[in-house]
N, C-alpha and C positions, 0 to 999 in steps of 0.2 A: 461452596457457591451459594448464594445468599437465593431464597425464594419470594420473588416481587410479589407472589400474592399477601406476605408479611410485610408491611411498608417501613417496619423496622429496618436500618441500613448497619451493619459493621458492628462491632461487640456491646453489650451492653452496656458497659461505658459510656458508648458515643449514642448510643439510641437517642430520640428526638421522640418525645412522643404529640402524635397531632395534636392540635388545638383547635376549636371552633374556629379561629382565626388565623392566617395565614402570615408565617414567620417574617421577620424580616430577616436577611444576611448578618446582618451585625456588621460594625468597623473593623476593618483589621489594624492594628498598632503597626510602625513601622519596624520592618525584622519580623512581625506575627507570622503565624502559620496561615494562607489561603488554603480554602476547602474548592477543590475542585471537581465537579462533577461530569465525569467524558461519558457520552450519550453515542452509544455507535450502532450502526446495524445491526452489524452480526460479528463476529469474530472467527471466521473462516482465515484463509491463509493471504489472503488477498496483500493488495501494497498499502493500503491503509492500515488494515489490522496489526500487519508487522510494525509501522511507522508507530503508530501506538503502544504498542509496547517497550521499543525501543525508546521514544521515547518517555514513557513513565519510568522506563531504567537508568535512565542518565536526569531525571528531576531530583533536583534535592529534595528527597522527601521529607526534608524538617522543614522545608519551608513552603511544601505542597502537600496536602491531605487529599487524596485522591482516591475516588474510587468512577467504578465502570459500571455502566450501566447498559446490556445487550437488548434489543430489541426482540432479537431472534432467540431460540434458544442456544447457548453457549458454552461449548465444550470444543476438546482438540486443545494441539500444543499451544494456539497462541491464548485463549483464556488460561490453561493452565499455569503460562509464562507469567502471565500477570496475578495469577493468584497465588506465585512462587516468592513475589517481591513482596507478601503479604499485604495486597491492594486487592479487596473485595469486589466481587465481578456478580453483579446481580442480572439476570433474566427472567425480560418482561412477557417474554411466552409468545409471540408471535409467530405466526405463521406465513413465510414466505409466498405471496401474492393473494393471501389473506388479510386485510386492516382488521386490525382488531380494536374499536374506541375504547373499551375495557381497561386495554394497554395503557393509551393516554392516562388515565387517572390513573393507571398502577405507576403507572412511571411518576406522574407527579405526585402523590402520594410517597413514594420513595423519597424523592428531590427533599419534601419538606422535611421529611426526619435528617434527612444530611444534613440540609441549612446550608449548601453550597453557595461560593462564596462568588463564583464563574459556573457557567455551563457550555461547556466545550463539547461538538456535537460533531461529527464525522460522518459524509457524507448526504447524499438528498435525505433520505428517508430519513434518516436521522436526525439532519438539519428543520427539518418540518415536524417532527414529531418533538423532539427534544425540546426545543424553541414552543411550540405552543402548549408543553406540558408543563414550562417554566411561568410562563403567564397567564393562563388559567388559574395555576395555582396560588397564583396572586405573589408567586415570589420576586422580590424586587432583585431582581438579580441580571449582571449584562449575559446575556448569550452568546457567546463566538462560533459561527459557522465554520466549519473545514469542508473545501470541495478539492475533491480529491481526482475530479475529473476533467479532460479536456475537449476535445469538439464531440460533440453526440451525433452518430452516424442514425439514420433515419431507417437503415437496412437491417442494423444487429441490433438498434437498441430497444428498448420494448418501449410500449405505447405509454404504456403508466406512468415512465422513467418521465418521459416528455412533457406528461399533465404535472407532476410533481415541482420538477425546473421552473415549468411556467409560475405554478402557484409560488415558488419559492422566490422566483424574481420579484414577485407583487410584493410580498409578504419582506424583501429584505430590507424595503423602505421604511418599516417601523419594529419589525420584530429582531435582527440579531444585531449588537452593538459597533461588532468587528467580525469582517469576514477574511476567514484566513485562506489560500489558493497555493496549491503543491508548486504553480509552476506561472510563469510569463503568459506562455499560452494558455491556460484556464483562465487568469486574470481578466484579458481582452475579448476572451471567448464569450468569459457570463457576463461581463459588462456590454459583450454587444446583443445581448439577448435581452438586458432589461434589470440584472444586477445593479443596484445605485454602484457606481465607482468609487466613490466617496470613505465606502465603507471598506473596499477590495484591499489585502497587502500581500504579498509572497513570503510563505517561508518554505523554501525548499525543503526534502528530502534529506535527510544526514543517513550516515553511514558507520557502523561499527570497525573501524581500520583495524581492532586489532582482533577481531573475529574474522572477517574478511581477510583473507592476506594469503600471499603465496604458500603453499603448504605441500611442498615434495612428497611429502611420506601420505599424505592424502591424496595427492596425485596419484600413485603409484596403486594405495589402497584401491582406490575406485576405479581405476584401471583394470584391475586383475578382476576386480570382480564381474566388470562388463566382458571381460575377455577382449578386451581392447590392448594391443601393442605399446606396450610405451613408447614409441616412435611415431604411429600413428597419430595423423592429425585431426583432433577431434573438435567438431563443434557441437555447441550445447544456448537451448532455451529453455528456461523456469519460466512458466507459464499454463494457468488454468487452461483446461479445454472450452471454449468459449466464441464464438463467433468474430468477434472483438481481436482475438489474441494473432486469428487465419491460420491455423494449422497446415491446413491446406496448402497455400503458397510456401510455407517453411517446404511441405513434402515434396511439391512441385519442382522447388529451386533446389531441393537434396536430390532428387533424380535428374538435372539435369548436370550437377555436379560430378554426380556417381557414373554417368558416360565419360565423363572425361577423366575425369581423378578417383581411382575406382580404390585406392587406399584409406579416404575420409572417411572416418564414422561421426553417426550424430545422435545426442543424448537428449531426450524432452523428460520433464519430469514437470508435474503441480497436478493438480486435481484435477482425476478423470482423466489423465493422460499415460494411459496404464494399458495392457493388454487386454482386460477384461473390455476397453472402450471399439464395437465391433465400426462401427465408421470411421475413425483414427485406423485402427486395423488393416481393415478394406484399402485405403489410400495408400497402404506401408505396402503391403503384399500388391497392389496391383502397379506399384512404381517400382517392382524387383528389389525391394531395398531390405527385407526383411533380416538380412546379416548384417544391416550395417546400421538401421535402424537401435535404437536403444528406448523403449517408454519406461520409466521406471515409477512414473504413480505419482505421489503428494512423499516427499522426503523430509524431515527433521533435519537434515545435514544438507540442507544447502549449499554452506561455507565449501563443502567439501568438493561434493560438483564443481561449484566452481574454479575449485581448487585443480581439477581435474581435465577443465578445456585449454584447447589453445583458442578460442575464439567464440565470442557470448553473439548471440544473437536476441532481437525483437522483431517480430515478423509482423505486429499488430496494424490493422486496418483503419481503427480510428479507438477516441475513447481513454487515448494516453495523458496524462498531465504531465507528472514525473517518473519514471519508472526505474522503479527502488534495484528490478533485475539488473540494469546496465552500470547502477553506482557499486551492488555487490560483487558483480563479475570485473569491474574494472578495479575494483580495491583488491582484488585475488591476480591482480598482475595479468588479467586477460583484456585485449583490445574488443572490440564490438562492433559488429555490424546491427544497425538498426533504422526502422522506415523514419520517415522527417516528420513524426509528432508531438506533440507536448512541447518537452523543452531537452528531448534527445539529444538535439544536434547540442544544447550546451553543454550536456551533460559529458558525452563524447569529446567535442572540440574537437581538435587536429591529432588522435588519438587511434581512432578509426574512420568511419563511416556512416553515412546516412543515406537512405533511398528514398524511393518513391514507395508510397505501398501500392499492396496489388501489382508485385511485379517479379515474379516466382524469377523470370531470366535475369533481367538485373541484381538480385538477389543473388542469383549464381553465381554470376561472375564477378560481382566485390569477395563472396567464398574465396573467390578461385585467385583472386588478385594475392588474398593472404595464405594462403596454401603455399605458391609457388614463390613467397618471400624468403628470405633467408631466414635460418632461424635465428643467428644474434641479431638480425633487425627487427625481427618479432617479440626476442625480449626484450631488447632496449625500447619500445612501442606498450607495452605492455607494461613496463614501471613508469614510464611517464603516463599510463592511463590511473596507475595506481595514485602517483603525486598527486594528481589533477584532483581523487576524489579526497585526498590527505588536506589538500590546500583548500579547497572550495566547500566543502558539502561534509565533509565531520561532522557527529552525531551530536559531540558537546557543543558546538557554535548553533548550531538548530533547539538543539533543546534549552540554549541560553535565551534565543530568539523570542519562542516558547512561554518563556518567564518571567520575559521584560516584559509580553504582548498581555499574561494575564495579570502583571503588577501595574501595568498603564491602565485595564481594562476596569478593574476594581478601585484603583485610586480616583479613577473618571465619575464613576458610579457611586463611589461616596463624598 
């Protein structure tokens, strides 16, 4: 992992060394290699972080020079995923709800030994910092924002999140070239806040099908290991612990389940969503659910979970764009219940379910609807959720999306 306090970027080779003057991009030849520079927050586990990676693994890298650049400091599987594909992952030292102005000029200082050709930036904090570390540093370079979120709840989201969006609405009108939006609803969301429209396009969420995918013998693995039935019917959410995500309501609607259908188990797994979490805890033991509960923490084997329910849940409150959980659980041949945000309901279609959020009883009983279904009408429900993300939202048709948006953005620009 490269040290941003060195503004040197990727092997010696490629080093750029600063100038009194501030580079230009250079032309790219047609067929040339663009240098692309993705500017992200942080690289936790999050739906962007993964989307990121997944996509730098399906870029043609002869015809993309990419490297990463973390805001935050960057370790765990998904930097390490990315510095597997031999794509350099630099961190700029920040400190979470620390700004550090420092950063800015370590980060542009980097920018200009790369000499990137785009600057592709993921998320607010990143969209504002990236963005104005490209123009400062006098790089003539287009910027592409990615917002990765969709309506911001005024109850979970924090206050800074707020002042951020705002400055970044102002700031879209001259600073990033193209702004990219996970989903429909992000789209109409920032454009009604003050986003130029002008500049807004969609590229959904892609999906690894052939990671993702029915897997018996993973079924079976992850079963035994919860001590769960392989006949029992299991539901499962991958999702950070987080106000956003409503744990809460998940546990509310599993205890009102577990009065009725006292056979279901249910599996949580992502960050902070582990035994050691004593308020998660609290809520599991005082709903009597403690044997039928499952936390299993932040997992590397997602595919496999998934692999492992009869039915994917999102219980989230607000704050959704696209969520990457309900494309991986439905490419694993599992249907989904999930609350009506982002662009869930498309992502689902007539596969599963959508609710209301904040509604732990209705919740229960969509559970309950699919519980008491047959089971060949729940596999045949199940492979047509699989089709849906086969046909629609595949990782290669996204990361082509991707390629076209930074060969128009650069040919615009020169």
């Amino acid at each position: 992992m490269t040290n941003a306090a060195d503004p040197s970027v990727g092997s010696a080779a490629t080093t750029t060394r600063i100038r009194d003057r501030p580079p230009t991009t250079g032309t790219v030849n047609a067929g040339g290699t663009i240098r692309v520079a993705h500017v992200i927050t942080g690289l936790g586990t999050g739906g962007a972080e993964r989307m990121l990676l997944k996509l730098l693994t399906h870029l043609d890298r002869k015809r993309f020079d990419s490297r990463v650049f973390s805001l935050l400091p960057a370790s765990g599987s998904i930097a390490a995923g990315i510095e597997a594909l031999s794509i350099p992952v630099t961190s700029l030292g920040m400190r979470r709800r620390n700004p550090s102005p420092s950063a800015l000029f370590r980060l542009g200082n980097a920018l200009r030994a790369f000499r990137p050709h785009v600057v592709q930036t993921w998320m607010y904090h990143a969209d504002l910092v990236g963005g104005l570390s490209a123009k400062l540093t006098g790089l003539r370079v287009p910027v592409v924002w990615n917002i990765r979120h969709g309506r911001l709840d005024p109850v979970v989201s924090r206050r800074r999140t707020f002042a951020v969006v705002r400055v970044c609405a102002m700031a879209s009108r001259w600073l990033p070239h193209t702004i990219i939006c996970c989903s429909n609803d992000a789209r109409e969301t920032h454009a009604s806040i003050g986003y130029i429209d002008s500049k807004l396009c969609v590229i959904p969420n892609g999906f690894d099908t052939s990671l993702f995918r029915p897997d018996p013998i993973a079924r079976a693995a992850v079963r035994a290991e919860l001590g769960v039935p392989n006949d029992a019917f299991l539901i499962g959410m991958v999702a950070r612990f987080d106000p956003q995500k409503d744990h809460r309501s998940f546990i509310q609607a599993a205890a009102r389940l577990h009065e009725q259908r006292t056979g279901v188990h249910f599996v949580l797994c992502g960050t902070r969503v582990s035994p050691g979490n004593q308020e998660l805890n609290g809520w599991v033991d005082a709903a009597g659910l403690t044997s039928v509960v499952h936390l299993l923490g932040e997992r590397p084997d997602v595919e496999r979970i998934n692999a492992a329910l009869d039915l994917g849940t999102l219980s989230s409150r607000s704050g959704e764009g696209f969520p990457n959980v309900l494309g991986e659980a439905m490419a694993c041949g599992v249907p989904c219940v999930a609350t009506d945000l982002g662009d869930s309901s498309l992502i689902i279609g007539d596969t599963g379910r959508v609710i209301p959020p904040l509604a732990p009883t209705v919740l229960a009983g969509a559970w309950r609807d699919f519980v008491d279904m047959d089971r060949a009408e729940m596999q045949a429900l199940g492979a047509r959720a699989r089709q849906r993300i086969i046909q629609l939202f595949s990782i290669e048709e996204v990361a082509g999306s991707y390629a076209r948006t930074y060969e128009r953005v650069v040919a615009a620009s020169a």
